[in-house]
C-alpha positions as CSV (number, residue, x, y, z in Angstrom):
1,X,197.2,53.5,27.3
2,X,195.1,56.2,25.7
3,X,195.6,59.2,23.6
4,X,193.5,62.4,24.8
5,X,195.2,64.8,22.5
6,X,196.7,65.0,19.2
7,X,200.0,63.0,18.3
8,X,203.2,65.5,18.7
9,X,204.4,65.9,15.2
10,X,208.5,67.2,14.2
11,X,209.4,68.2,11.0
12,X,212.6,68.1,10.3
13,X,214.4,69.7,6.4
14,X,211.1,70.2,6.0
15,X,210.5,72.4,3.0
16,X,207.4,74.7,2.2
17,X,205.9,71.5,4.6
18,X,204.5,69.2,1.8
19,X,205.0,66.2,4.5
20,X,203.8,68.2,7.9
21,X,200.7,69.5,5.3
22,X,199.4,66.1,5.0
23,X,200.1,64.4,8.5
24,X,198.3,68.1,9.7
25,X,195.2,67.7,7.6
26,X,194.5,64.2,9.0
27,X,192.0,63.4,11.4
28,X,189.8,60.1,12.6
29,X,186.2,60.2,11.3
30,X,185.0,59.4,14.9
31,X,187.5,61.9,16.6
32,X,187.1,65.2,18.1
33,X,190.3,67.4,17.0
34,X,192.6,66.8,14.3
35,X,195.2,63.2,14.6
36,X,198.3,65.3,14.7
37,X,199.9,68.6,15.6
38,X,203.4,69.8,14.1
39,X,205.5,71.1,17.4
40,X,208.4,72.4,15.6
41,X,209.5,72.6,11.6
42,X,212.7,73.2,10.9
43,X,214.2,74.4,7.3
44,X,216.9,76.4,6.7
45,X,216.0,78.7,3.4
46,X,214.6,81.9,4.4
47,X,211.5,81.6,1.7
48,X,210.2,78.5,2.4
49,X,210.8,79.4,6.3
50,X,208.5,81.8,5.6
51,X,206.1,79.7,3.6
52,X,205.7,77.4,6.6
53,X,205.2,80.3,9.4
54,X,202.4,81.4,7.0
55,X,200.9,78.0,6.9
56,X,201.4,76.9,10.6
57,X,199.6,80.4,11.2
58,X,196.4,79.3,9.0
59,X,196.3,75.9,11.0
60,X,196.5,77.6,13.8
61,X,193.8,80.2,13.6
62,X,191.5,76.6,12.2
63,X,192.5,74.7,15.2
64,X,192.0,77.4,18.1
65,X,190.2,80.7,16.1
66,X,188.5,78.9,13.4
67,X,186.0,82.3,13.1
68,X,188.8,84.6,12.6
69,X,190.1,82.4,9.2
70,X,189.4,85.7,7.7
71,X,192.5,86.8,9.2
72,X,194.3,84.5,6.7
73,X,192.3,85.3,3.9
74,X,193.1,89.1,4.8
75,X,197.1,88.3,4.5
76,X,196.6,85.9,1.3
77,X,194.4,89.3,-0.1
78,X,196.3,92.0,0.6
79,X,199.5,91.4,0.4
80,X,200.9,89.6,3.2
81,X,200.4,93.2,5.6
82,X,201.0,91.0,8.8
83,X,201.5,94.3,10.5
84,X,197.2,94.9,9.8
85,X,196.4,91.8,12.0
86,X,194.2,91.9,14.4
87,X,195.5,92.0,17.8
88,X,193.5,89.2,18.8
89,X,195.6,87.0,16.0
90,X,198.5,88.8,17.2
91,X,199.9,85.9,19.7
92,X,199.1,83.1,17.3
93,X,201.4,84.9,14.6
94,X,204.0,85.0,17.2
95,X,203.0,81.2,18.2
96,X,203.4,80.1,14.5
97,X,207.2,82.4,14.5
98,X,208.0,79.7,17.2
99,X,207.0,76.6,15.6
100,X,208.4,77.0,12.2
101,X,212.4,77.8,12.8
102,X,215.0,78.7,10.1
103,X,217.2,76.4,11.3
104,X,220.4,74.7,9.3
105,X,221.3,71.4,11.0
106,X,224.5,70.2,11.4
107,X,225.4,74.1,12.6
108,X,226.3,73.4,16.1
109,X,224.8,76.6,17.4
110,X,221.2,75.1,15.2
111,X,221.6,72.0,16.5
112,X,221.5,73.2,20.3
113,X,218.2,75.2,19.3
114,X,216.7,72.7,18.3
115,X,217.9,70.0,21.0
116,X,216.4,73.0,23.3
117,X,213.1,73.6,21.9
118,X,212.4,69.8,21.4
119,X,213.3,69.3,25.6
120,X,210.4,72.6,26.1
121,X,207.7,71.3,23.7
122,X,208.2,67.6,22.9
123,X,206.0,65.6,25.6
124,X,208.1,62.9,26.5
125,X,205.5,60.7,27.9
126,X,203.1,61.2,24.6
127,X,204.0,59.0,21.4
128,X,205.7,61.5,18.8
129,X,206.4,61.4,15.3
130,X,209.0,62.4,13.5
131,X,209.4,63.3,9.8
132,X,211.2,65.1,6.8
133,X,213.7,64.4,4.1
134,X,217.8,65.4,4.3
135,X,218.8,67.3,1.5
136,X,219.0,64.9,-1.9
137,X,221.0,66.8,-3.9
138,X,224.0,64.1,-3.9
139,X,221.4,61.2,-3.7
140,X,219.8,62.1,-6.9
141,X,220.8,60.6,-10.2
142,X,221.3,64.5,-12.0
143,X,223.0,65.6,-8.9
144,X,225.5,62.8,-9.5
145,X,226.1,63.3,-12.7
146,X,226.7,67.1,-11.5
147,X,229.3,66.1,-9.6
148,X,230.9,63.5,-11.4
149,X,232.3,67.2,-13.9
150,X,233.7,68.5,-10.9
151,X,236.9,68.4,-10.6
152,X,238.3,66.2,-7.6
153,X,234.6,65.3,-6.5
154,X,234.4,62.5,-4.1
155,X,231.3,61.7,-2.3
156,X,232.7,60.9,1.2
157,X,233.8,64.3,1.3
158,X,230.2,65.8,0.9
159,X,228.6,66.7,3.6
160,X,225.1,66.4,2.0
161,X,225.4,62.7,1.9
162,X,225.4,62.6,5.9
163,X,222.4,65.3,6.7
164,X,220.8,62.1,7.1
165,X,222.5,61.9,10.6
166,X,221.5,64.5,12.3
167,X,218.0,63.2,11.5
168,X,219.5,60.1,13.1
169,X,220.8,61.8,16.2
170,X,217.5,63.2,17.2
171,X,215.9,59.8,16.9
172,X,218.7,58.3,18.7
173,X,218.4,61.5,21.4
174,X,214.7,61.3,21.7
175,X,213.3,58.1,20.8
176,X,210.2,58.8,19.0
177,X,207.4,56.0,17.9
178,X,207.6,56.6,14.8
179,X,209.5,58.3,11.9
180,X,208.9,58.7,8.7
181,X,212.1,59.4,5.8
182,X,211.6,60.8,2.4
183,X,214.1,60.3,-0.3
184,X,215.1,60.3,-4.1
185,X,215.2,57.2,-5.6
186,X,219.1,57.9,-6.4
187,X,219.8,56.7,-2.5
188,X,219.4,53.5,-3.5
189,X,222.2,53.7,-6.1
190,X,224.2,56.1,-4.1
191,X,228.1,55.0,-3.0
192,X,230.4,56.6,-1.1
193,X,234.4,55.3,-0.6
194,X,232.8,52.7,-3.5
195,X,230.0,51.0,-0.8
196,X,226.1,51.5,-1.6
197,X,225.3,54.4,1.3
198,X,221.0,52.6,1.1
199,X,222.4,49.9,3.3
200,X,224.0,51.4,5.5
201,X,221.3,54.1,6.6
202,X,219.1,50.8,7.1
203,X,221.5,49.3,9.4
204,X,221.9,53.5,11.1
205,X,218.1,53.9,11.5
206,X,217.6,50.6,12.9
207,X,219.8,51.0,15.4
208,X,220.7,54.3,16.5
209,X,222.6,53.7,19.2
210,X,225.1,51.8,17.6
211,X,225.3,54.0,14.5
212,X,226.4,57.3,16.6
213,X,228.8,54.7,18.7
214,X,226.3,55.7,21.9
215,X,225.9,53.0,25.0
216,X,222.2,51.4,24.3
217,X,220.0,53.7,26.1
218,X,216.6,52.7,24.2
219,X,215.2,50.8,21.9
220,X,215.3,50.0,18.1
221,X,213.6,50.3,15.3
222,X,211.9,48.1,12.1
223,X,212.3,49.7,9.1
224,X,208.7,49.1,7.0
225,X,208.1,49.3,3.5
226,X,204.3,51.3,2.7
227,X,203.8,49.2,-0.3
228,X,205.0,46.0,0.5
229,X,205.4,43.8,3.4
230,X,209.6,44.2,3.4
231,X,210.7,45.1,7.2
232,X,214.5,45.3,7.6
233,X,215.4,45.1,11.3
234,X,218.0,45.3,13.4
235,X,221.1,43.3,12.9
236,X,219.6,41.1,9.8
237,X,221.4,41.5,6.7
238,X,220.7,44.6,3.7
239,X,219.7,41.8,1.8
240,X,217.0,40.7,4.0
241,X,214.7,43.3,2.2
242,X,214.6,44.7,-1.7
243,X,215.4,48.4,-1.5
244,X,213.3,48.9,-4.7
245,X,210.1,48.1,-2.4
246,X,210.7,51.3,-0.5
247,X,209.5,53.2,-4.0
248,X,206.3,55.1,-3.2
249,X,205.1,55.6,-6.9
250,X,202.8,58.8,-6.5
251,X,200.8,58.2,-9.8
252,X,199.2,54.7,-8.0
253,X,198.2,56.6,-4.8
254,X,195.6,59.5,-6.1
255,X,198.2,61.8,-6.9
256,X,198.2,63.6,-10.8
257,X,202.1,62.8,-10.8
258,X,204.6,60.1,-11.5
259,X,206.9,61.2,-8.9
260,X,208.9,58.2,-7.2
261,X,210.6,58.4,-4.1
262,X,211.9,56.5,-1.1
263,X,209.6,56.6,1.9
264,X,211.4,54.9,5.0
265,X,208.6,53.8,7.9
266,X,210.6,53.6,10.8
267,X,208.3,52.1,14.2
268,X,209.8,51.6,17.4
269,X,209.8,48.1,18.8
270,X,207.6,48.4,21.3
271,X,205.0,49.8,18.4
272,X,206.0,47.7,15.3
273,X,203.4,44.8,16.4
274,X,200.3,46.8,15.1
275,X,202.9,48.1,11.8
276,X,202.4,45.2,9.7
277,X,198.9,45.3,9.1
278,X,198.8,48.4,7.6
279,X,199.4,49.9,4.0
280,X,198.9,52.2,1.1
281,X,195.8,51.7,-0.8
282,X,196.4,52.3,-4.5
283,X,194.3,54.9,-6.4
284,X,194.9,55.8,-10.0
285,X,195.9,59.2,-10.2
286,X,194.3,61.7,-12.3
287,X,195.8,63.3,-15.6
288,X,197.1,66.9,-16.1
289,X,193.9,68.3,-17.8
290,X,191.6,67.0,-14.8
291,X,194.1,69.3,-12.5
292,X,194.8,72.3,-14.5
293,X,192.0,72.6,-16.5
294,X,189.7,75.1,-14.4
295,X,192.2,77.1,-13.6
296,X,192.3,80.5,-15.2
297,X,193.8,80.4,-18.6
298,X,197.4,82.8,-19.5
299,X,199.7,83.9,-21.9
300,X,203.1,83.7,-21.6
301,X,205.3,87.0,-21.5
302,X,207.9,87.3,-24.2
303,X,211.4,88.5,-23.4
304,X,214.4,90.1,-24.7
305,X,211.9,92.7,-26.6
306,X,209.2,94.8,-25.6
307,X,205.8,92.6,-24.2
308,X,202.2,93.4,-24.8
309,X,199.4,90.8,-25.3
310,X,199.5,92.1,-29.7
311,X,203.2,91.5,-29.8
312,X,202.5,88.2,-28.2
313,X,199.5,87.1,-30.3
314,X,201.8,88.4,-33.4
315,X,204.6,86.0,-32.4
316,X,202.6,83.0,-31.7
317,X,200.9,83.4,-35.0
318,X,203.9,83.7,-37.3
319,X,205.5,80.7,-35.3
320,X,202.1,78.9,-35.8
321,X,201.9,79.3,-39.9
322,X,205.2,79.1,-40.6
323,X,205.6,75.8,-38.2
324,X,202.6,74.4,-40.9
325,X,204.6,75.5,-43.7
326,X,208.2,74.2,-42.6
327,X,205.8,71.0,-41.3
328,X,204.8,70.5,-45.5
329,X,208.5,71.4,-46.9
330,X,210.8,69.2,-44.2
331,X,210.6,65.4,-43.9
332,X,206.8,65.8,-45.4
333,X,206.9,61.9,-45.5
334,X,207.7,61.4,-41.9
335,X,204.4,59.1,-40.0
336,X,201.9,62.1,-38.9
337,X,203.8,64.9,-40.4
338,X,200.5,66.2,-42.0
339,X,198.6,65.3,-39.5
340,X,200.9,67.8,-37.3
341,X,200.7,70.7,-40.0
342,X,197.1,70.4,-39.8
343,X,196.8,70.8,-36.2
344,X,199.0,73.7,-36.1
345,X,196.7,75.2,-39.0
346,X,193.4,73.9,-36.8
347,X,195.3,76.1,-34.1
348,X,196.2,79.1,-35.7
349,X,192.3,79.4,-37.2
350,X,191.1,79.3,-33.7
351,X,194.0,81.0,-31.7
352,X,192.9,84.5,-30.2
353,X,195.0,86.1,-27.2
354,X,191.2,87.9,-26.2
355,X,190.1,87.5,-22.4
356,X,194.5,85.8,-21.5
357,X,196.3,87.7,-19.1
358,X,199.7,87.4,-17.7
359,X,198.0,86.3,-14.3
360,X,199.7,87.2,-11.2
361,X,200.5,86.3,-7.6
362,X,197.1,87.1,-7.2
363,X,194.3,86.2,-9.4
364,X,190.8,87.1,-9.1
365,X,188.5,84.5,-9.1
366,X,185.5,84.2,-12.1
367,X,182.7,81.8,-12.9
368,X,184.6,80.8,-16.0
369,X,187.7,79.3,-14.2
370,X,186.0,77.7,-11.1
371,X,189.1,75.7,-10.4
372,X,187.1,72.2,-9.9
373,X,188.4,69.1,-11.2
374,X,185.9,66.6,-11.5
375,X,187.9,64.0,-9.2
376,X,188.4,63.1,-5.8
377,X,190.9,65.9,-5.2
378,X,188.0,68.7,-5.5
379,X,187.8,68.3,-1.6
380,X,191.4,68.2,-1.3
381,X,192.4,71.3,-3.4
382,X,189.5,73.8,-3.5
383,X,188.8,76.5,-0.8
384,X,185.3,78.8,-1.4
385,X,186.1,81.1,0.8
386,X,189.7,81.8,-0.9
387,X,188.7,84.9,-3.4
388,X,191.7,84.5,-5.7
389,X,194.1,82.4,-7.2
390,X,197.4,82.4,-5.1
391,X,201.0,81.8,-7.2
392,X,199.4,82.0,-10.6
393,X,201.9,84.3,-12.7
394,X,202.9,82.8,-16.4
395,X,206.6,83.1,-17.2
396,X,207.8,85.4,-20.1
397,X,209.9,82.9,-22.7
398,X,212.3,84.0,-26.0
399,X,210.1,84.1,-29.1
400,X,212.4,81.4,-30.2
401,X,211.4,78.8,-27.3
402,X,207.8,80.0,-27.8
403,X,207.8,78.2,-31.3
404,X,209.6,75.1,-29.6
405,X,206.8,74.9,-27.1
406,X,204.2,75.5,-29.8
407,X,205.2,72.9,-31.8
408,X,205.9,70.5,-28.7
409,X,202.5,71.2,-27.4
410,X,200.9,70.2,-31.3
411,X,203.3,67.4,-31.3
412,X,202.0,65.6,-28.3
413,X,198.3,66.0,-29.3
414,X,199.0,64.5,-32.4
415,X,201.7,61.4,-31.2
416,X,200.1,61.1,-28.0
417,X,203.7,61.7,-26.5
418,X,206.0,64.4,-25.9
419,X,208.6,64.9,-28.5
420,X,212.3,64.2,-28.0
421,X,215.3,65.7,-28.9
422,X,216.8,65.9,-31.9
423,X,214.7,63.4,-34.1
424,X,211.4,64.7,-33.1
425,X,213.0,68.1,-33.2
426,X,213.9,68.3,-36.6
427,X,212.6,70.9,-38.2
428,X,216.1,73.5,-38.9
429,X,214.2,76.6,-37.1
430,X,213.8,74.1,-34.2
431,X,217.1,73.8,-33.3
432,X,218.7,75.1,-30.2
433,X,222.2,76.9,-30.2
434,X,223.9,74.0,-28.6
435,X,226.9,72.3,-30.2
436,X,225.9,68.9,-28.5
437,X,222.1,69.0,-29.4
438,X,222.3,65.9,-31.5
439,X,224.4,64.1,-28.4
440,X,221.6,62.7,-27.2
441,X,222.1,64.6,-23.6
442,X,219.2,67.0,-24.3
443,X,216.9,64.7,-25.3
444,X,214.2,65.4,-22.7
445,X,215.2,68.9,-22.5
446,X,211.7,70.4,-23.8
447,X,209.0,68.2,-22.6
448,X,204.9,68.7,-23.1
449,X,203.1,67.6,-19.6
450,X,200.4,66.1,-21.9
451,X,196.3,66.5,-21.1
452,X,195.2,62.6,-20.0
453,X,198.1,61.2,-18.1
454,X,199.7,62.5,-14.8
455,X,202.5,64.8,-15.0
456,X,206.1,63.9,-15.2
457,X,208.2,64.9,-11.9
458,X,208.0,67.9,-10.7
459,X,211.4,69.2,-9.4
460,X,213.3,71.9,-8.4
461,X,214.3,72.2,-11.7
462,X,211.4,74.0,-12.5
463,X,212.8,77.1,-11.1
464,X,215.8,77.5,-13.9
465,X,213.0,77.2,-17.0
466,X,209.8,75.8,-17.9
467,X,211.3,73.9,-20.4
468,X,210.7,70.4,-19.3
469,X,206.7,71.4,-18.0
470,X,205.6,72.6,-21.1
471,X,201.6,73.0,-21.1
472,X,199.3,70.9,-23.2
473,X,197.5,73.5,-24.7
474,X,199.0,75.3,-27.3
475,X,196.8,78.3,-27.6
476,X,198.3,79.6,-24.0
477,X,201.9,78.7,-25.4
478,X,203.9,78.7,-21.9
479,X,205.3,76.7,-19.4
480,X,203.6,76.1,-16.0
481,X,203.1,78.4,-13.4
482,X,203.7,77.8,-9.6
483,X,200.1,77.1,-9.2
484,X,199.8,74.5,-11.2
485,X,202.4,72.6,-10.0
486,X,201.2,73.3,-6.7
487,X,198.2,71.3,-7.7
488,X,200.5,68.4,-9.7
489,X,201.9,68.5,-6.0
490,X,198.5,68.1,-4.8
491,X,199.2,71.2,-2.7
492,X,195.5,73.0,-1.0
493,X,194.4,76.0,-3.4
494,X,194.8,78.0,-0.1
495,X,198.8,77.4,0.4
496,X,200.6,80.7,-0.1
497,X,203.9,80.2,-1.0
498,X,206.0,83.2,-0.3
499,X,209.5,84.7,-1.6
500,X,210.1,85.2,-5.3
501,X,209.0,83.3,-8.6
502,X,212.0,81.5,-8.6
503,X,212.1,80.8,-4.9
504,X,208.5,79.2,-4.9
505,X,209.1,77.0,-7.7
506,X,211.8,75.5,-5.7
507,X,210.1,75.3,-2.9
508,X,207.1,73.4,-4.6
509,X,209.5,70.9,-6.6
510,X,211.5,70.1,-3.3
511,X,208.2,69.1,-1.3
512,X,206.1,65.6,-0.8
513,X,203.1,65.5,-2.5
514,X,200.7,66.5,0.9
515,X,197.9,63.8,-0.4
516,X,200.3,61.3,-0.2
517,X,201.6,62.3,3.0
518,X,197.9,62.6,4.6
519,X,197.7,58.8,3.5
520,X,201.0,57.7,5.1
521,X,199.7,60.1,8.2
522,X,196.6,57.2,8.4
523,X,199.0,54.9,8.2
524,X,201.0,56.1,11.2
525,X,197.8,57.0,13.3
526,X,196.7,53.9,13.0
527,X,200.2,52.2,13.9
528,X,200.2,54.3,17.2
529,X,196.1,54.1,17.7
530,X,196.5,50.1,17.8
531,X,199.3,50.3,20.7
532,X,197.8,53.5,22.1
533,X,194.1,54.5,21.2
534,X,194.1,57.9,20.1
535,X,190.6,58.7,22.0
């Protein structure tokens, strides 16, 4: 059986389309046109929906206009004008409307669009793919311990813990070759009604038929780990497999993050011969600096008083010397203590707010800030022909957590870790106004990414406050901006994400890392090419 065009790709909760990014940018050295093609994404949040039209538009006008890319460039320059297209772009924009939907499933009046556009583009006779994450809010260790303070809280009453099955029912309705599930580690601790849910969504996916309480009508599924040779299949026991081997750690795979999640392989019987064979390859992942370096350097913003780049420079200098002073006067015996004040001193001599801006959605590009990294992501990340920076805007902080990150940012150059809570803390101007500061519950609650090692998780999080991605340097004193964690996320230099500051920062900590995803994407071409040669 061969394969004459690309591999019929759904993506399903799927984001700003971290997943559908990678399996999109894969392709066979020897091959002609690229190994997969998203049919249909489906997310429900009007931003991110928006984000993925925009990026199924690019791929689009690459696969079938690659010499009007300029038309992308045009909306990334000037504002997102999709009205100025060209009319020969026109139908493609309109094409791009119809493969990304804003679509909530579970909505019975969603789930029949999406049953009907799957029967009118999904070739049946083709081996497709399908992929995406449900919703891991009450999977996730923080979101259970959300929950737990609310009152009368009980899992098996939240729907969020069962998005997982409509996922289920459109493998059990359609039968693809393949899927691929993305987690938070939290599944594998989760319980509902006092049962581990992991388990159970082993036995579901395996068997989808029985799951939904349907009469067999196809055929199961092996559930494959991509980093060890566990398989759980059909009928065997949970403890047949060790759910810990389903932990994708990003840092070992290339990517500049230690972000660990659950990656379900799911291959149809009739494909999982050819499954075994085939694995990730590690790769250390670079460090923060490597990443973020040659971007172009910023100043935060202040807030809660007027902001101009003196009144910044003014407030980062007073927290500067007197953080060297108090340094001296508090605890002067504690390990390193000098060392610190003399780092902050070493900063404040060379500290100079001259040639920082505020950056901006869009940032011009110079020959100071050329954005390379010196790793193998260069051909990942960079685009030449992008003229700007896209999603580089610093946040504006309280002077008061502008001398926290200051001295955070001096603290990890000079420990060679990220301070913690109130022991590391403990300077008296430090201190936050929280009665339970010194509970122990805060203790990662500011948190340096430091320069050589790879970032800490990025999450949603990140769109309340930038307290927990503090950046290294503590001449630009600020958190870090959607671009940068765009490139922690390993996400193209040329992916616009759209909607407001606060919007793209979720959309960006919700996604898979598209590197990784390109690498589990070779993973799955290669299952299907072995059974049916992509040609």
């Amino acid at each position: 059986m061969s394969v004459t065009h690309p591999i019929q790709i759904v993506d399903l909760f799927a984001g700003p389309g971290g997943l559908g990014e990678g399996f999109s940018a894969h392709r066979f050295t020897s091959s002609s046109f690229d190994t997969f093609e998203i049919k249909v994404s489906a997310e429900m949040e009007a931003s991110a929906r928006s984000t993925l039209r925009l990026r199924a538009f690019y791929r689009l006008l690459r696969r079938k206009m690659p010499e009007r890319l300029d038309e992308y460039y045009k909306v990334c320059s000037q504002g997102g004008a999709i009205d100025s297209l060209s009319p020969s772009v026109r139908d493609l924009w309109l094409h791009a409307g119809e493969e990304a939907l804003q679509l909530e499933l579970g909505k019975p009046e969603d789930n029949a669009k999406l049953d009907e556009v799957l029967r009118k583009n999904l070739d049946a006779k083709r081996p497709w793919v399908l992929i995406g994450g449900p919703p891991c809010q009450a999977y996730s260790l923080v979101g259970r311990a959300r929950n737990r303070g609310v009152a009368g809280y009980q899992a098996e009453n939240d729907h969020r813990h069962f998005l997982y099955r409509e996922y289920l029912r459109i493998i059990q309705q359609n039968r693809p070759a393949v899927f691929v599930m993305e987690n938070v580690k939290g599944i594998l601790s989760s319980e509902v009604g006092g049962e581990k849910i992991f388990p159970k969504i082993l036995q579901d996916l395996s068997d989808p038929d029985r799951a939904l309480a349907e009469p067999t009508s196809g055929k199961r599924y092996k559930i494959f780990s991509l980093v060890s040779d566990d398989v759980y299949e059909s009928e065997a026991s949970p403890n047949s497999v060790k759910p810990a081997n389903y932990v994708i750690r990003s840092e070992e795979y290339g990517v500049p993050q230690a972000r660990h999640r659950v990656i379900l392989l799911g291959v149809r019987e009739d494909f999982a011969p050819a499954a075994g064979a085939y694995k990730l390859h590690p790769v250390p992942g670079p460090g923060v600096e490597q990443i973020i370096d040659g971007l172009p350097k910023l100043r935060s913003g202040l807030t809660k008083e007027p902001d101009s780049p003196e009144a910044w420079e003014i407030a980062v200098r007073d927290n500067l010397g007197s953080l060297a002073r108090e340094c001296i006067q508090v605890n002067c015996d504690k390990p390193g203590r000098r060392a610190l004040a003399s780092k902050l001193k070493t900063d404040l001599g060379s500290f100079s707010v001259e040639g920082l801006t505020r950056g901006g959605l869009r940032v011009n590009k110079s020959r100071w800030a050329d954005g390379r990294t010196g790793t193998h992501l260069d051909s990942w990340l960079l685009d030449d022909q992008l003229p700007l920076w896209l999603n580089h805007e610093a946040r504006s902080h309280m002077k008061a957590d502008l001398r926290r990150y200051a001295f955070a940012a001096a603290f990890a150059e000079v420990y060679e870790r990220s301070p913690k809570g109130h022991q590391d803390f403990d300077l008296p101007s430090l201190e936050p106004d929280h009665k339970n500061w010194k509970s122990g519950k805060f203790s990662d609650r500011f948190r340096v990414q430091r320069r050589g090692s790879p970032s800490t998780t990025i999450t949603s999080h990140i769109a309340k406050d930038g307290h927990y991605f503090i950046h290294y340097d503590v001449e630009q004193c600020r958190s870090l901006t959607v671009r940068e964690a765009a490139r922690l996320q390993t996400f193209p230099d040329n992916y616009f994400f759209l909607g407001n500051r606060t919007q793209q920062f979720h959309q960006v900590g919700n996604a898979v890392p598209p590197y990784l995803a390109c690498q589990i994407a070779d993973v799955v071409a290669n299952i299907i090419n072995k059974v049916a040669p992509v040609s």
